[in-house]
KEKE-3310 file (N, C-alpha, C; in steps of 0.2 Angstrom, whole numbers, plus 5000, padded with zeros to 4 digits):
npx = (5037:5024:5012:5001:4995:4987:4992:5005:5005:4998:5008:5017:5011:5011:5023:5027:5015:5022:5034:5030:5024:5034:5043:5034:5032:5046:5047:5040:5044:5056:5051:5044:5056:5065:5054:5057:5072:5069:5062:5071:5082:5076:5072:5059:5052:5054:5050:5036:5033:5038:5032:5016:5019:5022:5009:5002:5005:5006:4992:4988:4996:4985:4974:4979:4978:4991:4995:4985:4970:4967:4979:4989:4981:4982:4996:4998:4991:5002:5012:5008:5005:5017:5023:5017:5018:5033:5034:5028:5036)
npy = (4846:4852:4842:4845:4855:4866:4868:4870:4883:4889:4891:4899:4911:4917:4916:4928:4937:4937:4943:4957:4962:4959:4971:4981:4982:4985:4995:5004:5004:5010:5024:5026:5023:5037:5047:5046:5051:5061:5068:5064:5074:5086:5094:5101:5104:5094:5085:5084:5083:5069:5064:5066:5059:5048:5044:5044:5032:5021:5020:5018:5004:4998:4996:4990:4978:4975:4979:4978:4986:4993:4991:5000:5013:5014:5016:5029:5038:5035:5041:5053:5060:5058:5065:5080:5079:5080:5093:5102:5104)
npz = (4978:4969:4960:4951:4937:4941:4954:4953:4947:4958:4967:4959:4954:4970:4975:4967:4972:4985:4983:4980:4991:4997:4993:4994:5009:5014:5009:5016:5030:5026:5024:5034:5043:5041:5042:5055:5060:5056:5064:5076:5070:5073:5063:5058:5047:5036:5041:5042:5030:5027:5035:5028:5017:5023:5027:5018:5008:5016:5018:5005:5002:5013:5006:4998:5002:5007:5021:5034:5036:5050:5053:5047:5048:5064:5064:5058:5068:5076:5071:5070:5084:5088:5081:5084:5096:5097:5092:5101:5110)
capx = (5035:5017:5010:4994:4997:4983:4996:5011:5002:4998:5014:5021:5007:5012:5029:5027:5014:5025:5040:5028:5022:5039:5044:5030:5034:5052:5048:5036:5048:5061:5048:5045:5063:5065:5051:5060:5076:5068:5059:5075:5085:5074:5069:5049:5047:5055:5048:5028:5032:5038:5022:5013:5020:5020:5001:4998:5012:5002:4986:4989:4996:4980:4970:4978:4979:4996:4993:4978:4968:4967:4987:4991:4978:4987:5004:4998:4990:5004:5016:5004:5005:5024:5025:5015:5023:5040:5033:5026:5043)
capy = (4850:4850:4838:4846:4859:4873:4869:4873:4888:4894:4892:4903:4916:4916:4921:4935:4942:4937:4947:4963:4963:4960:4976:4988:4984:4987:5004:5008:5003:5017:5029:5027:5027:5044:5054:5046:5051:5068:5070:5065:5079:5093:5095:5096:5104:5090:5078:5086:5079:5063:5060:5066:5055:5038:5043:5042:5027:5016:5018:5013:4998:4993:4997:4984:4973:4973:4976:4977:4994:4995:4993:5007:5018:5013:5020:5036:5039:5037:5045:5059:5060:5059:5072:5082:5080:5083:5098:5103:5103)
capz = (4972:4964:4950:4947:4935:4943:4961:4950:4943:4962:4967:4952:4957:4977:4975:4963:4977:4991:4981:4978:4997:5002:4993:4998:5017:5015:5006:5022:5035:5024:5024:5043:5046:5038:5048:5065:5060:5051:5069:5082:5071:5074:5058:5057:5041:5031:5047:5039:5022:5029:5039:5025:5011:5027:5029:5011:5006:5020:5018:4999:5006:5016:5001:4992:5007:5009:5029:5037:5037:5056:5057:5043:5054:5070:5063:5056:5071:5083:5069:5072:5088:5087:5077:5087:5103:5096:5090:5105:5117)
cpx = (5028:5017:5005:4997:4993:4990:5002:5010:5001:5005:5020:5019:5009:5017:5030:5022:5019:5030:5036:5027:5027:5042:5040:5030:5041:5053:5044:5037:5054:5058:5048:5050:5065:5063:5055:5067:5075:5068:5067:5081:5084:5070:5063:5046:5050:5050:5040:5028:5034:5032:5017:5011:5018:5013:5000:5002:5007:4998:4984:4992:4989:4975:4970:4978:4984:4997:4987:4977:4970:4977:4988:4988:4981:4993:5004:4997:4994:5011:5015:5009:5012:5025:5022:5016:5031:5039:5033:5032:5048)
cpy = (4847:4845:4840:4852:4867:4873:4872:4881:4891:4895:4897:4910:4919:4919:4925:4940:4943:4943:4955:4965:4965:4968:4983:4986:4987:4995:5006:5008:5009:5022:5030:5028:5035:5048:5052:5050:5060:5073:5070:5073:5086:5096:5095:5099:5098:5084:5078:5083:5073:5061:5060:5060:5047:5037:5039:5033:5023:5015:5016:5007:4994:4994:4993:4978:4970:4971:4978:4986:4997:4997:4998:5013:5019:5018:5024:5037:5037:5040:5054:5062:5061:5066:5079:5086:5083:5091:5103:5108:5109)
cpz = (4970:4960:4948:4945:4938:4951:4958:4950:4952:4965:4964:4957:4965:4977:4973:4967:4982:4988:4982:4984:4999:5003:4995:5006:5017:5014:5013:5026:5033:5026:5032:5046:5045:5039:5055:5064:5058:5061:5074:5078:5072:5069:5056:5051:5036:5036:5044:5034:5023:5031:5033:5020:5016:5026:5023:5008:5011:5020:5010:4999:5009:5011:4997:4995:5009:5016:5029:5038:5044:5060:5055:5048:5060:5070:5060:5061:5077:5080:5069:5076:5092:5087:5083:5095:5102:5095:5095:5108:5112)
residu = (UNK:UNK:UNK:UNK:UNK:UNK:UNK:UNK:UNK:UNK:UNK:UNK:UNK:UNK:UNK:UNK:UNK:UNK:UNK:UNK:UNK:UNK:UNK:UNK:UNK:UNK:UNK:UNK:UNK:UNK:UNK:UNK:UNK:UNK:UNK:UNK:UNK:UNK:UNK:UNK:UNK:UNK:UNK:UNK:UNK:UNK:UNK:UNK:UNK:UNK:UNK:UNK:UNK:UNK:UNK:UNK:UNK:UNK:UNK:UNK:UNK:UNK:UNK:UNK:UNK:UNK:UNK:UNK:UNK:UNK:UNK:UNK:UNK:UNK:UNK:UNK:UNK:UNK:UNK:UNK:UNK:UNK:UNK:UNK:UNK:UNK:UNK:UNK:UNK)
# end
């Protein structure tokens, strides 16, 4: 445990990000389960508004630095891409 009181004080600070973070990946990991599940049951008008809402839901994530910009882009762009294919067949 710390004994300088600014180490205490980041210590406080850390876990209450680590807590926030924790929470907006668990919500963007639901959300992406949601369009795969939208997607494997055929469904591609609810599977449109899943993508839509992941696109948006992730890229407010990297904007606050929860992940990293290039990842959030990655994963729209291969949920795209998904979507697209399933759509396709």
């Amino acid at each position: 445990m710390a004994n300088i009181k600014s180490a205490k004080k980041r210590i406080f600070v850390i876990a209450k990000k680590t807590a926030a973070n924790r929470r907006v990946k668990s919500h963007l990991k639901a959300i992406v389960k949601n369009f795969e599940a939208a997607i494997a049951s055929g469904d591609f008008d609810t599977a449109k508004e899943k993508l839509s809402l992941a696109e948006k839901r992730l890229m407010q994530a990297a904007s606050k630095g929860t992940i990293h910009k290039n990842a959030a882009s990655r994963k729209v762009s291969r949920m795209t891409s998904r979507f697209n294919k399933a759509k396709a067949e």
